[in-house]
N, C-alpha and C positions, 0 to 999 in steps of 0.2 A: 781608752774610752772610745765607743765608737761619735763617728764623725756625727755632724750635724748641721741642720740649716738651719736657719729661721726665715719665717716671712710675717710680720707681725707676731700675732699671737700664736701663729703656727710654726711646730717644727717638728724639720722630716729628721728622724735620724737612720742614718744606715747601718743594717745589721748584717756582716761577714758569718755566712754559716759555712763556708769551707774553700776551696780552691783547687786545680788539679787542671792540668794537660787536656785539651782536648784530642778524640780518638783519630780525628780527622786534620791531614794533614792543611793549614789555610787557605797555601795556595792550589788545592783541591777543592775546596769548600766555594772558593770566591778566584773564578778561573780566567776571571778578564779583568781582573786586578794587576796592576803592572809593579815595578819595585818602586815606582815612585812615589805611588801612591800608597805600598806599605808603611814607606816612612814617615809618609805626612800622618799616617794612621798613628805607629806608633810611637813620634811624638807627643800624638797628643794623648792617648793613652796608652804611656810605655808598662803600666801594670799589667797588661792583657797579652805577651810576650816574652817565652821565657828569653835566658842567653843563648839558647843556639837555634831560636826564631818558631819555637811552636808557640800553640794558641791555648795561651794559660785563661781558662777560665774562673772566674771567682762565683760565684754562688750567694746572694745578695738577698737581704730581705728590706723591708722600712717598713718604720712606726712611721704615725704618724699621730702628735702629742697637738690636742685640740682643747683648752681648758683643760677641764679632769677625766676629758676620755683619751682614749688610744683607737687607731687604726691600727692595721698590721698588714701591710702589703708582700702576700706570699710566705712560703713556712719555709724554704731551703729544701735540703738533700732529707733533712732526718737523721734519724737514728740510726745502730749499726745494721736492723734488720728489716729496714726503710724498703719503698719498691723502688728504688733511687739505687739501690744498691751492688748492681750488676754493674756500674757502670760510672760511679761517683763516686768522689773519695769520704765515705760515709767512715763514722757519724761524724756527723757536724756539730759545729757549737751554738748554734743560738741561743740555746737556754744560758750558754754563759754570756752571751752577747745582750740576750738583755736584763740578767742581773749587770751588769756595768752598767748598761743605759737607767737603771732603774726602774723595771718595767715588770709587774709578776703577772706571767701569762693569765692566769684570775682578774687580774684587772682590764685584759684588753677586752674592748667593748663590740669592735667588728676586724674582720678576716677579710680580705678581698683575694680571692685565688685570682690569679691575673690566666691562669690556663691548669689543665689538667696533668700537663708533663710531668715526672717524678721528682724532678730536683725544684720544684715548686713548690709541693704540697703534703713535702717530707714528713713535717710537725704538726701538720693539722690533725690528723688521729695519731694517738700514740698509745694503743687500744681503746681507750677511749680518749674521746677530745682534749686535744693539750690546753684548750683556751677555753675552760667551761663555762664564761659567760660571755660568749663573743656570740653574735649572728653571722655567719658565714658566706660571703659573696660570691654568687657563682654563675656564668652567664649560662641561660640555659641552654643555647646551642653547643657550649661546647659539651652539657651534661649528656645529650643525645648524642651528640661526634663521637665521646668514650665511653661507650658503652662494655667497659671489658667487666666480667671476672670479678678480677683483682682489687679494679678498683673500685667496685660495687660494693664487693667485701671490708676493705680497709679504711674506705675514705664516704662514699657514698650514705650508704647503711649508718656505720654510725650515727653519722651526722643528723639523717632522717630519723634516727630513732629515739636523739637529742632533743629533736625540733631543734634542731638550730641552724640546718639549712636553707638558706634562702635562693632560689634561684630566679635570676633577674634577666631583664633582655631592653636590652639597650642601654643607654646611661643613666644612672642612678643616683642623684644625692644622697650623700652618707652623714655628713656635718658641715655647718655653717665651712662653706671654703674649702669641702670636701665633696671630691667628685667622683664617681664610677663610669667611667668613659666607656663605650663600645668601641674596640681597635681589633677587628677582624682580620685576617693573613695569615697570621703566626698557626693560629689554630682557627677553626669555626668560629668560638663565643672566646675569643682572646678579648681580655679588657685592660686597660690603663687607669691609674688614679691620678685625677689631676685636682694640684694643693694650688688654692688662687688666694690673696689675698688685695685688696686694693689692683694695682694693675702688676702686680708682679705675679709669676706663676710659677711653678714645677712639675715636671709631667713623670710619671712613676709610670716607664716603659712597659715592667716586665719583658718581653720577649718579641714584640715591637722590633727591636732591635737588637741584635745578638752580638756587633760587634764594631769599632769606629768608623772601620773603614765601609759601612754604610753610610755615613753623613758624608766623609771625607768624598767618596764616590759610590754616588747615589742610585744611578743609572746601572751598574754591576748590576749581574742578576748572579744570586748564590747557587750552589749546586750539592747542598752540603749531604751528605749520606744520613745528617740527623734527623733530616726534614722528611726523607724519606726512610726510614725507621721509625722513628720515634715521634715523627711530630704531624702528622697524618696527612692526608692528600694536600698539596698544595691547591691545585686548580679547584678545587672542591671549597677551600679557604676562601680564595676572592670569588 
């Protein structure tokens, strides 16, 4: 069963859509990281680590279960013929992650894409949209930042020809204790959901953050070859 939170009436649950090696060696990625600081990393998250110390990444979605609606933070890698797929260990599971959770993509009510990356927005079209009665969150900086092709084709288009795209700029209420954050960096129109209830919270990163040994050490600046392929200008970002 996948895991779960609650915060009152709210609860996040996390949905595992796959896992796999990152391309990039870590201590390439993050080059003023020292070993002391890897281990304080992966301590505290020794899942992200295999046994002979690459950087396992996992591939993460969340609900988020508010009375009789759903959220759905991010779609994963996709299917086997996903744009995720040059490069991800496709296909992923969600759709059986959230039949466990209980959740039939017909009933999610909104989509929050937290960025345009592929291992994000795997299951959002699956020729047509996987979630046919969801409105879809999308900052519009980053719709103008990715302007390719592909994803015009597979993910864009549909979506607009659904009407179920919604593209938003800045932060956004979704539901009572439901929030659409603006969190720029990562991409352009990068966003986070943050679940508050009373004074407790949970911030639903997306890509925000990619790895522990960000918090662990903060001040690091990354170097990753992702960011410069796939994840577009940085200095353009802030």
């Amino acid at each position: 069963m996948p895991v779960t939170h609650d915060l009152g009436p709210l609860t996040v649950v996390a949905l595992h859509d796959g896992e796999g090696t990152f391309f990039q060696p870590r201590q390439e990625a993050f080059p003023q990281v020292n070993r002391e600081l890897w281990a304080r990393a992966d301590e505290r998250d020794p899942g992200a680590v295999t046994a002979d110390s690459q950087w396992l990444l996992r591939f993460r979605c969340f609900a988020v279960r508010h009375g009789d609606r759903v959220t759905l933070v991010d779609t994963g890698i996709g299917p086997a013929d996903s744009l995720a797929a040059s490069w991800a260990p496709v296909p992923g599971r969600l759709p059986e992650e959230l039949a466990a959770a209980g959740i039939d993509p017909a009933g999610v009510d909104t989509v929050v894409l937290s960025h345009l990356h592929t291992d994000h927005i795997g299951w959002a079209v699956v020729g047509t949209p996987y979630f046919p009665n969801a409105t879809y969150l999308l900052q519009r900086a980053d719709a103008e930042a990715f302007d390719r092709p592909e994803l015009r084709d597979r993910l864009i288009r549909p979506l607009t020809e659904s009407g179920q795209l919604r593209l938003i700029e800045g932060d956004v209420p979704i539901a009572a204790g439901v929030t659409a954050i603006a969190t720029p960096g990562h991409t352009p129109g990068h966003q986070s959901v943050l679940v508050e209830y009373g004074s407790r919270q949970t911030l639903i990163t997306g890509d925000l953050l990619v790895h522990m040994v960000q918090l662990v050490a903060p001040r690091r600046r990354t170097r990753t070859r992702w960011i410069r392929r796939r994840r577009g200008t940085p200095e353009r970002s802030c």
